[in-house]
C-alpha positions, -999 to 999 in steps of 0.1 A, spaced: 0 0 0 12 31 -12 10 70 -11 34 90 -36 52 104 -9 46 73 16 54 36 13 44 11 34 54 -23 25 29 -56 29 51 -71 58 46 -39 82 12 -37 76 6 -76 81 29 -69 118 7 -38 124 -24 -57 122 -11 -82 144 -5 -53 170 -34 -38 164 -55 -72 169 -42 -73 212 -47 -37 217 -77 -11 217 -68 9 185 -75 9 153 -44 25 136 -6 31 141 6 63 139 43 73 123 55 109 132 83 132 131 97 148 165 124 168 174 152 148 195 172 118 195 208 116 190 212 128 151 184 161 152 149 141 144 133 107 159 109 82 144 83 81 168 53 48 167 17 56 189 -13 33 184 -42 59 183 -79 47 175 -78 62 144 -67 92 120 -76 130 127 -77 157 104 -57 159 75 -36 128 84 -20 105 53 -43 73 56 -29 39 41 -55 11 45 -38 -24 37 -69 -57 42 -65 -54 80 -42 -30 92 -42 9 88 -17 34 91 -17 73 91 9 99 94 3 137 106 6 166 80 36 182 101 56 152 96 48 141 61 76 164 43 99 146 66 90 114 55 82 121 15 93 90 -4 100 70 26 90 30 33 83 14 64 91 -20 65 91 -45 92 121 -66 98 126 -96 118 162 -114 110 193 -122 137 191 -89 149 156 -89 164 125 -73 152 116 -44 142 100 -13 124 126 -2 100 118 34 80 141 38 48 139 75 44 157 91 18 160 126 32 183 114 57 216 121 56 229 100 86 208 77 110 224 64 148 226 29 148 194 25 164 176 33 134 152 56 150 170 88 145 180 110 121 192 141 103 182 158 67 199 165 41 
């Protein structure tokens, strides 16, 4: 499932539907925030559903939106979900960033 500026790939959605199935929420929620160690953080909330002007992307079972505020910051990006030797995880491939810590949730632009 796909928006132009927005990716996100079968696997995440079939994790986040999984999630969503144990909890009280109907959506997970990608943003942008100030902070972490390289300027900007990836942050994850499961919220009941989207608000406003949010991105939407509905997969079967699973939906995910991102605020208007953090959008630019995530134009032509993919979440994925990874599970291999080094755990599991949500994994955003962002082009806009120049560098990333080696946590993978932070980041700084171009």
């Amino acid at each position: 499932m796909s928006d132009a500026s927005f990716q996100v790939t079968p696997r995440a959605l079939t994790r986040v539907a999984k999630i969503l199935a144990g909890e009280h929420a109907g959506a997970l929620r990608v943003s942008v925030e100030g902070g972490g160690c390289s300027g900007f953080q990836y942050r994850y909330d499961l919220v009941e559903g989207p608000e406003g002007d949010d991105l939407v992307i509905a997969g079967d079972t699973a939906t995910v939106v991102v605020d208007p505020v953090s959008l630019p910051f995530l134009a032509g990006a993919e979440l994925d979900y990874v599970d291999d030797l080094m755990g599991q995880s949500f994994q955003i491939k962002n082009p806009n960033a120049q560098s990333s810590c080696g946590c993978g949730t932070s980041f700084s632009l171009l």
